[in-house]
C-alpha positions in Angstrom: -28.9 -65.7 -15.9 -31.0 -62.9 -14.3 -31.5 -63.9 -10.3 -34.9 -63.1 -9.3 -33.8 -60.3 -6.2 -38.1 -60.1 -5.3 -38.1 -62.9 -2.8 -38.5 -62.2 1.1 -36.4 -64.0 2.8 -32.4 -63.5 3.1 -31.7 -67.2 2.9 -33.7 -67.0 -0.5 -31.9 -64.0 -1.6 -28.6 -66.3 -0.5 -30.0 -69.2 -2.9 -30.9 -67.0 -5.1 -27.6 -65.1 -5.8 -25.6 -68.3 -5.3 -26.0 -69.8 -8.8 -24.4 -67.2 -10.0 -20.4 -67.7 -10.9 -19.4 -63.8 -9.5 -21.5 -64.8 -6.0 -19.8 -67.9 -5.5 -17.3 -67.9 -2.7 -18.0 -64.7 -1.8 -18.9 -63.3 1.4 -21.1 -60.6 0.6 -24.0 -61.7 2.8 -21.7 -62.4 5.8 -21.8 -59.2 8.4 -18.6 -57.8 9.7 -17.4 -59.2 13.2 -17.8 -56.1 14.5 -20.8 -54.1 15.8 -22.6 -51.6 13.8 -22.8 -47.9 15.5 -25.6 -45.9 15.0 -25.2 -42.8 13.8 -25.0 -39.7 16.0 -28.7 -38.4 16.2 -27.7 -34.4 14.7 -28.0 -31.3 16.6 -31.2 -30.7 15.5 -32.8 -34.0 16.1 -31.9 -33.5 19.8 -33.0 -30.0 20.2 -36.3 -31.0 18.7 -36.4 -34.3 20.9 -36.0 -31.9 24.3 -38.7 -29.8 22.9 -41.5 -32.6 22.6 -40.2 -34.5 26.0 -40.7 -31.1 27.8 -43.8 -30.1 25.8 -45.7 -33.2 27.3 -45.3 -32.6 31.3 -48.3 -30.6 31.6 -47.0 -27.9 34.4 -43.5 -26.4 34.9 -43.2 -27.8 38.2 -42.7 -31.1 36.4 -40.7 -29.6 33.6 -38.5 -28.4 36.7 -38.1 -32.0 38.2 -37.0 -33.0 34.8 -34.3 -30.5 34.9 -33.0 -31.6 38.3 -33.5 -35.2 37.5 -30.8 -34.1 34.5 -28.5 -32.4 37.1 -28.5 -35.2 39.1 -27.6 -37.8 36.6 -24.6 -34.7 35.0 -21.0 -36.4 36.4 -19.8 -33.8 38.6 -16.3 -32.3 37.9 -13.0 -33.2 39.6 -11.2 -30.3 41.6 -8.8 -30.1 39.3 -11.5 -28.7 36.8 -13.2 -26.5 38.9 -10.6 -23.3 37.8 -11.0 -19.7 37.1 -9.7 -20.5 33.5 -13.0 -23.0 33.0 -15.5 -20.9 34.8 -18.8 -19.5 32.6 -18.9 -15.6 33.6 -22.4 -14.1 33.5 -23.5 -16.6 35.3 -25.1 -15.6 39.1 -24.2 -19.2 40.2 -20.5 -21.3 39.3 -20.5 -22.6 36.4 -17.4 -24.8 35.2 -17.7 -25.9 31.6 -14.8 -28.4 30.1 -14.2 -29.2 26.5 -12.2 -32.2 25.2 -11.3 -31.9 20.9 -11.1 -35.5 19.6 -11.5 -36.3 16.0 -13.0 -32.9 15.4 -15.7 -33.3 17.7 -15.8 -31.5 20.7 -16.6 -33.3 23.8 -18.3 -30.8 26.8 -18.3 -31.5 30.4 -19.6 -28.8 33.1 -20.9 -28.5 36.8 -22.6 -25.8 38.7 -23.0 -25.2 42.4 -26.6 -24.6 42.0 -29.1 -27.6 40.8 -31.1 -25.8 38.5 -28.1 -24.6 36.6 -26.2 -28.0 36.5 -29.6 -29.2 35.0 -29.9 -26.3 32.2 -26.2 -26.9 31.5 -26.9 -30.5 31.2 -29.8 -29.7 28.4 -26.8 -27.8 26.9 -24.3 -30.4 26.9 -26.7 -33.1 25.7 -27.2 -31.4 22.8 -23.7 -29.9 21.8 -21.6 -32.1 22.9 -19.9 -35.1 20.5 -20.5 -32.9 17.6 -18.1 -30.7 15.5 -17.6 -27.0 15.8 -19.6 -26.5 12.1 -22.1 -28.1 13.5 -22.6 -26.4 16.7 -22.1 -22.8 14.6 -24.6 -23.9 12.3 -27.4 -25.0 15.2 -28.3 -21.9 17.5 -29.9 -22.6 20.7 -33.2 -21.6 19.4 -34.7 -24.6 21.0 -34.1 -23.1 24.8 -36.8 -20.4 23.3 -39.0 -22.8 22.1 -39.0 -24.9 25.5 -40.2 -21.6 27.3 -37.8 -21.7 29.5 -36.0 -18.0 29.1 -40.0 -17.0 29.6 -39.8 -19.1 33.2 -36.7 -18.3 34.7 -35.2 -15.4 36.6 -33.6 -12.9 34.6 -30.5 -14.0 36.2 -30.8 -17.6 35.1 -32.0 -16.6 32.0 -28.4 -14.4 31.0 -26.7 -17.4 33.1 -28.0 -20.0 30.5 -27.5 -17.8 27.5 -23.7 -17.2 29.3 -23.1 -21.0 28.8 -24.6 -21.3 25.2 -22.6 -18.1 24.5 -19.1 -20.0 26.1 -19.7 -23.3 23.9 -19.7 -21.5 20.5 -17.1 -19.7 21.4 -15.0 -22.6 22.0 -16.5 -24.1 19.0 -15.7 -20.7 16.7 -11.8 -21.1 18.5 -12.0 -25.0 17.3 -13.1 -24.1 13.8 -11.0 -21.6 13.4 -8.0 -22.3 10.8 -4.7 -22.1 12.3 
């Protein structure tokens, strides 16, 4: 017996596939009791997803709310973070960036003492982190460029935010490297 597999509905499909002797008793067609996790959008899908959300505030000043509406909403560190050992250097302003390895993904939290910064490292760590050092390697920060911001910042901030992309792949090359 062929089943006919064209017919819309899944309770059809069900009937359908239910005359058959290998479908009988089976629980193909019943889903797991447990939820079903998206997958991780990729580095590039983010990057690209920054791009286009900037891209449609027509002037900087609201691109610039949009950064500090990210700072803002960035968990600030603990004390107990805010170390020499974790601090970004070439940044004009304190930057603290943490990483966490679990799984093989690396797992980046940061804070800065200045709002603008916390925000730019937040655009950072919503795109690096919860991925795995190959993929951060493979994904440069190209999308920073194509955002315009290096082109409307200070040079300081500028070499600050290329500072903290700089730091995360080298804690990513130090993750990927074999032992």
């Amino acid at each position: 017996m062929v089943a006919d597999i064209s017919l819309q509905s899944p309770r059809q499909l069900d009937s359908a596939f239910s005359n058959i002797p290998a479908f009988q008793h089976s629980s193909i067609w019943h889903f797991p009791p447990f939820p079903i996790i998206p997958p991780v959008p990729s580095i590039l899908d983010k990057q690209s997803a920054l791009v286009d959300e900037f891209a449609a505030f027509p002037t900087w000043e609201e691109r610039y709310t949009r950064l500090i509406a990210m700072a803002k909403a960035l968990e600030p560190l603990a004390d107990a973070d805010r170390i020499d050992a974790n601090k970004v250097r070439g940044c004009s302003s304190q930057v603290w960036l943490v990483q966490r390895n679990d799984g093989g993904r690396l797992y980046f939290r940061a804070d800065s003492d200045a709002v603008l910064v916390r925000g730019l490292v937040a655009l950072l760590l919503h795109v690096y982190s919860g991925h795995t050092p190959r993929e951060i390697l493979g994904t440069p920060p190209d999308f920073l460029e194509d955002m315009g911001l290096n082109a409307h910042l200070s040079p300081n901030r500028a070499n600050g935010l290329a500072s903290m992309a700089a730091r995360i792949r080298q804690i990513a090359e130090a993750a990927h490297a074999p032992s």
